[in-house]
C-alpha positions as CSV (number, residue, x, y, z in Angstrom):
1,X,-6.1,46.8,48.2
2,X,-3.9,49.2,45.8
3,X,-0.4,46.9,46.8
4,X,-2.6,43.6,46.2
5,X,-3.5,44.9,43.0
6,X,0.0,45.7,42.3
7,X,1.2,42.4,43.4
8,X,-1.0,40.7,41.0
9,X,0.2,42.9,37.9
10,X,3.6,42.4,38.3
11,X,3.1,38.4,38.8
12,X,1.2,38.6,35.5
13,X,3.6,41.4,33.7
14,X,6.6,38.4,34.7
15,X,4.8,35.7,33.5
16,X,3.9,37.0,30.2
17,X,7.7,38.1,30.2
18,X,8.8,34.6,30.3
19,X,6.4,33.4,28.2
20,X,8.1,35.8,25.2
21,X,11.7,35.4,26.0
22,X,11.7,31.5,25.3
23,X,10.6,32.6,21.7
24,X,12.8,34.5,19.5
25,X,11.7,38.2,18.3
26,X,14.5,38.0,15.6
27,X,14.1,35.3,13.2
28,X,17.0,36.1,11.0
29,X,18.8,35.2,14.5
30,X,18.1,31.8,14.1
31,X,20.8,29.5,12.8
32,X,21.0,29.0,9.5
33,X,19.8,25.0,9.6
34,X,17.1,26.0,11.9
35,X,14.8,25.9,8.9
36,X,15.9,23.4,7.2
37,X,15.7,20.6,10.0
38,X,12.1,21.7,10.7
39,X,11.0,21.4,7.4
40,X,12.9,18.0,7.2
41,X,10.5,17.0,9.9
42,X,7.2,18.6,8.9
43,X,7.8,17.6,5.0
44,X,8.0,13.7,6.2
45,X,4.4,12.9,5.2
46,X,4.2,15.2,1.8
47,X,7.9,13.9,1.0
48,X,6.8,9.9,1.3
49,X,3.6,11.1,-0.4
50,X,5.7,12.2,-3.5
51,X,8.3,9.7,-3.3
52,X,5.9,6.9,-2.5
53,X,8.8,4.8,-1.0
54,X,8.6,0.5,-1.5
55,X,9.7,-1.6,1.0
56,X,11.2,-4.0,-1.0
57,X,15.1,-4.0,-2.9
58,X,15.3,-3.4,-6.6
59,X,16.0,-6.0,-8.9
60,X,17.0,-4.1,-12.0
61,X,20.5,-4.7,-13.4
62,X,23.3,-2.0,-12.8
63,X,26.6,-2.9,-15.0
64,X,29.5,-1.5,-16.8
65,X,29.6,-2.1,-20.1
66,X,32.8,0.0,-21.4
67,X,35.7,1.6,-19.4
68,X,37.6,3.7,-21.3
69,X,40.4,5.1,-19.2
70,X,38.4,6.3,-15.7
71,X,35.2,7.0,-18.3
72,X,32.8,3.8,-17.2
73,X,30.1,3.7,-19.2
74,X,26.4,1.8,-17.3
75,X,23.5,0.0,-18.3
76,X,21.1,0.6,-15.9
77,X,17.7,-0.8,-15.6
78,X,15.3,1.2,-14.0
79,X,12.5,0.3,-15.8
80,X,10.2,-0.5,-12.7
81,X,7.6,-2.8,-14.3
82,X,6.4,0.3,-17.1
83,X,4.7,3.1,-16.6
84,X,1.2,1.6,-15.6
85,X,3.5,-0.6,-12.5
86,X,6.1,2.0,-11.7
87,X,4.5,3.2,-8.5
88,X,4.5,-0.8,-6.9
89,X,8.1,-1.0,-7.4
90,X,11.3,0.3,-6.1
91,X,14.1,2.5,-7.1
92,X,17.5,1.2,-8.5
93,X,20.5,3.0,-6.3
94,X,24.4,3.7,-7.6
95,X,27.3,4.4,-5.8
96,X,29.5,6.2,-8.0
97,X,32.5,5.3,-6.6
98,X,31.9,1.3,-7.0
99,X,29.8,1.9,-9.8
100,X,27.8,-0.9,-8.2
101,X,23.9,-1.1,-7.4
102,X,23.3,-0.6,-3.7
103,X,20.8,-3.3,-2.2
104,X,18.7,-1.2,-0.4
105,X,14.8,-0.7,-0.6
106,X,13.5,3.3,-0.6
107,X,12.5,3.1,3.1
108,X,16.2,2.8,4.1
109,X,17.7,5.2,1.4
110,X,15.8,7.9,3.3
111,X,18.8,7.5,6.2
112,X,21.3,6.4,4.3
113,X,24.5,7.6,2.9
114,X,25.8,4.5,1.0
115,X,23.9,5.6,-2.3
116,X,24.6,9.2,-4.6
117,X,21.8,8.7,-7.4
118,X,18.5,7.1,-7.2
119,X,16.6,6.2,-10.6
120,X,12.8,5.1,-11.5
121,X,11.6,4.9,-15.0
122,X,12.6,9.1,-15.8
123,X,13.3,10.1,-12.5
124,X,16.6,10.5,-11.2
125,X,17.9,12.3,-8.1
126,X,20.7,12.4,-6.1
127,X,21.7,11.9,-2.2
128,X,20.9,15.3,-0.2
129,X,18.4,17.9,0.4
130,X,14.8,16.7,0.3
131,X,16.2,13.0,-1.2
132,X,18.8,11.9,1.5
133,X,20.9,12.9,4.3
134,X,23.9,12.9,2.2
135,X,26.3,15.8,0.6
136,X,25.2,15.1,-2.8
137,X,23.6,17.6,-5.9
138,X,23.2,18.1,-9.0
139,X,23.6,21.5,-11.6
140,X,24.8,20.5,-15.9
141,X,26.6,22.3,-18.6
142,X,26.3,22.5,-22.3
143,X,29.8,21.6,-23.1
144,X,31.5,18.3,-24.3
145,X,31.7,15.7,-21.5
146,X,35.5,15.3,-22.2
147,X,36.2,19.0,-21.8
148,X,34.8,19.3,-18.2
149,X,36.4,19.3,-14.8
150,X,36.1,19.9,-11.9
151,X,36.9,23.9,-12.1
152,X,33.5,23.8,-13.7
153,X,31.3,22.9,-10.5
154,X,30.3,26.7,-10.2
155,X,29.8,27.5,-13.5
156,X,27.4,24.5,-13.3
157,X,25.5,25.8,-10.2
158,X,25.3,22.4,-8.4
159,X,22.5,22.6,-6.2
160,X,20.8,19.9,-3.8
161,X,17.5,17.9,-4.2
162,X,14.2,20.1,-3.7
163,X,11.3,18.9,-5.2
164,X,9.1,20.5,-1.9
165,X,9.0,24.1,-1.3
166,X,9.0,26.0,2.0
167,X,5.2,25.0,2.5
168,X,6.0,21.6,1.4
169,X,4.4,21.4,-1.4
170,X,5.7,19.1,-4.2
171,X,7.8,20.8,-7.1
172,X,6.6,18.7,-10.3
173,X,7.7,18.6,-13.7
174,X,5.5,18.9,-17.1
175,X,4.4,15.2,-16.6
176,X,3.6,15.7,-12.6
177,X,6.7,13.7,-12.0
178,X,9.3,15.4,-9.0
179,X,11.0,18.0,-10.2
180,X,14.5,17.2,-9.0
181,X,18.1,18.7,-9.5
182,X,18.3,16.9,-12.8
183,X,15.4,19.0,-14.5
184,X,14.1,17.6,-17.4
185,X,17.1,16.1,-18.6
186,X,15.8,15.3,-21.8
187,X,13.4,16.5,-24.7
188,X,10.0,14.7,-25.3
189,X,8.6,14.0,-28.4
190,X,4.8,14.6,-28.4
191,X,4.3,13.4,-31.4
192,X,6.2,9.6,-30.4
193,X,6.0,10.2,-26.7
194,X,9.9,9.3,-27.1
195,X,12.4,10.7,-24.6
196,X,16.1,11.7,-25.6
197,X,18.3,12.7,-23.4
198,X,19.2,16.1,-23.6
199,X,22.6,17.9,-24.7
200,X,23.8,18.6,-21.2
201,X,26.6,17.5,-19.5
202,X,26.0,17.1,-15.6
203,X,28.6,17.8,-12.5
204,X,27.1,15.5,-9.8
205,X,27.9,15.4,-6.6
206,X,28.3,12.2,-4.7
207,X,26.8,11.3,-0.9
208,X,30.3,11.9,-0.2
209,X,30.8,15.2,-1.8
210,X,32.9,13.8,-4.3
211,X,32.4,15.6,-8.2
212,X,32.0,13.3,-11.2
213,X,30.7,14.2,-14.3
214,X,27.8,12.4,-16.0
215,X,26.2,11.8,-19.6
216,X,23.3,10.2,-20.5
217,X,23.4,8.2,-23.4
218,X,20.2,6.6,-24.0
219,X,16.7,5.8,-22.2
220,X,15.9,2.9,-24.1
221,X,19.0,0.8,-24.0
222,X,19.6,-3.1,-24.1
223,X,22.0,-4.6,-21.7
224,X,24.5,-4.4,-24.2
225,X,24.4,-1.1,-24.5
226,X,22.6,-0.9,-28.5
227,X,19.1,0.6,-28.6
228,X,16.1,-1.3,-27.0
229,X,12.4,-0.3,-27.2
230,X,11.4,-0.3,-23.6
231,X,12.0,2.9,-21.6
232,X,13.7,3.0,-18.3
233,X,16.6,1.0,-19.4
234,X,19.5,3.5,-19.2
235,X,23.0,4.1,-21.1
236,X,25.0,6.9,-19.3
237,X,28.7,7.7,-18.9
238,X,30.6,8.8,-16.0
239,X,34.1,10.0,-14.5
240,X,35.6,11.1,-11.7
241,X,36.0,15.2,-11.3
């Protein structure tokens, strides 16, 4: 009776052994990206929540309007139908290197790498961490766009998209948009409810991981590049780092 006893112990004492060894006791042991790719997958749902992806490819206009040695200045039109009929519409993509709109609807952009900044009405954000799967961020300066290079990329602590914490909840501005690596990159007017861009320069980081510096100009631009009346319609100046 005493051996059976002790039989049955030690099968129980192994199994419960086994059962502990297949999970770690140290979780600073764990690699680096352990955490990261977990909450890529668990933060799907709160991400497409925030995000509210369209199925559908943006229509709004994406031009140079001035090159001035490799400064390109864009008209951009993100103004997704206003700010009532923002939510039903898509997001206008760049690739910095082209300087070209990428025809591709919000669904796809979550995979793909052919894109570095996404824009929609005020919110901009670029390709990597909780926006894309690419190499791309964001961190600014207070210093004049010409006198910025590359050097200045830690100075500006460029950091990657992430507008959902650990327990992915979303990170959300004063006006409960995302809160993305761009901030609030401008001031807001109470009193006219008028946005204007901020005096920041920003080192941006492509899908690539290519540095280019970025302005922006104006919010409420006309094609043309002289001032409009209707938000979401953007004037900005880039160059290569």
């Amino acid at each position: 009776m005493k051996s059976a006893f002790i039989l049955v112990a030690s099968l129980l004492a192994a199994g419960c052994s086994s059962t502990s060894s297949s999970t770690p006791q140290d979780a600073g042991a764990a690699p680096a990206d352990a955490g990261k790719e977990a909450a890529a997958v668990t933060c799907t749902s709160a991400r497409d929540q925030l995000l509210k992806p369209i199925a559908q490819v943006s229509t709004g206009a994406v031009t140079v309007i001035k090159t001035e040695g490799d400064v390109r200045t864009f008209y951009i039109d993100a103004s997704a139908g206003g700010p009532t009929g923002a939510t039903t519409k898509p997001r206008v993509y760049l690739n910095l290197d082209t300087g070209a709109r990428v025809d591709i609807d919000d669904v796809s952009a979550e995979t793909s790498t052919d894109w570095d900044l996404a824009f929609k009405r005020s919110v901009i954000f670029s390709n990597g961490g909780d926006a894309g799967p690419g190499a791309g961020g964001v961190g600014f300066l207070k210093k004049d766009f010409a006198a910025v290079s590359a050097a200045d990329e830690a100075a500006a602590s460029v950091g990657v998209e992430n507008f959902l914490n650990d327990d992915c909840e979303p990170q959300l501005d004063r006006i409960n948009n995302p809160l993305t690596a761009f901030g609030e990159w401008y001031d807001y007017d109470t009193a006219t409810n008028v946005l204007t861009p901020a005096a920041r320069v920003y080192v941006v980081k492509s899908a690539a991981g290519k540095l280019y510096k970025l302005q922006f100009l104006s919010f409420y631009a006309n094609p043309d590049g002289s001032t409009g009346s209707t938000g979401g319609r953007f004037t900005l100046k880039v160059a290569p780092l």
